[in-house]
C-alpha positions as CSV (number, residue, x, y, z in Angstrom):
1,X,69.3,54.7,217.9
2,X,72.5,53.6,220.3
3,X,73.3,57.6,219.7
4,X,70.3,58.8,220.6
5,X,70.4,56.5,223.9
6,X,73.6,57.8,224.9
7,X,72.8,61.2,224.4
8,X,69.6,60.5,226.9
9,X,71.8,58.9,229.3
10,X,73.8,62.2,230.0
11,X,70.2,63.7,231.0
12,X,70.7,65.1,234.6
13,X,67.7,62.8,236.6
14,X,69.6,59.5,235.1
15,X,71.3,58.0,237.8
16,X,72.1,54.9,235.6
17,X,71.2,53.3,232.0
18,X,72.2,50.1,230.9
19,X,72.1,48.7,227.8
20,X,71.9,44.9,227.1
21,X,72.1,42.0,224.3
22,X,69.7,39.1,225.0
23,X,71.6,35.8,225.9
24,X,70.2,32.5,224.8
25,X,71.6,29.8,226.8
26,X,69.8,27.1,227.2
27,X,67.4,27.0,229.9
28,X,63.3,25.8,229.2
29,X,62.0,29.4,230.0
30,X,63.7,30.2,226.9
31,X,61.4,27.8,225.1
32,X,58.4,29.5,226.3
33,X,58.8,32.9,225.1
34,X,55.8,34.1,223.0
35,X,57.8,37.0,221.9
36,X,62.4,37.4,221.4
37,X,63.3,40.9,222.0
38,X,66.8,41.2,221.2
39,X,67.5,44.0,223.7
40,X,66.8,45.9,226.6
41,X,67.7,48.9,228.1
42,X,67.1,49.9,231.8
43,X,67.1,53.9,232.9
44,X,67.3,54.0,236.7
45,X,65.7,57.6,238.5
46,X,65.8,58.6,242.2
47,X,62.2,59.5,242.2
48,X,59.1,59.6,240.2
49,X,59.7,63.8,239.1
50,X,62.8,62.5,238.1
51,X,61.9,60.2,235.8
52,X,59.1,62.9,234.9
53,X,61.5,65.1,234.2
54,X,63.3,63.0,231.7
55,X,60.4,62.0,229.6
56,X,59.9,65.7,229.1
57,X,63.7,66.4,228.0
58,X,64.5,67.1,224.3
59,X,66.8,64.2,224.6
60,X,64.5,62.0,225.6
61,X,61.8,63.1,222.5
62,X,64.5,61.9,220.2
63,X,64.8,58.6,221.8
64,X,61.0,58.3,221.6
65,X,60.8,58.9,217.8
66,X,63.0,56.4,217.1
67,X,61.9,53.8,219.4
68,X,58.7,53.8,217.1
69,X,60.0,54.5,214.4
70,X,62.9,52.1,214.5
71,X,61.2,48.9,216.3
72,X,59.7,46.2,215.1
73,X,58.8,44.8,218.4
74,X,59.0,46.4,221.5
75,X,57.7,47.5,225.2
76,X,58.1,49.8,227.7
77,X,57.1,50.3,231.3
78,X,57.9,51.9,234.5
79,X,58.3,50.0,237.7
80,X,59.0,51.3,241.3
81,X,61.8,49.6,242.5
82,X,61.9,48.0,246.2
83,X,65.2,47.8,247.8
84,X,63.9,44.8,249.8
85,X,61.5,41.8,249.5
């Protein structure tokens, strides 16, 4: 899967793609999670064609067969960023 991901990152419309490990520290929120997903990973996209484009690359089908395939758990959504609140 971590393959597959960094092969999608090198997909021309990514402008950035992080990968992270979930930190347990500590605080209450942490207590109220229905749900532990032990990683996350973040694509970043100029624009909407952009990110249109991607989910239409060949990399990107091979990311999407194993995220099903692979996870036990998981979500995914897009979100339009705002620069300011």
């Amino acid at each position: 899967m971590f393959e597959a991901l960094r092969a999608a990152s090198d997909i021309p419309e990514v402008r950035r793609f992080h990968i992270g490990k979930r930190v347990k520290h500590g605080p209450q929120y942490e207590q109220l999670m229905n749900e532990d997903y032990p990683y996350a990973a973040v694509i970043e996209f100029d624009d909407l064609p952009g990110l249109q484009a991607y989910l239409r690359h060949p990399g990107h089908q091979r990311v999407g067969e194993l995220f099903y395939r692979l996870g036990e758990a998981m979500l995914a959504y897009d979100y339009e960023m705002a620069s300011e609140l």
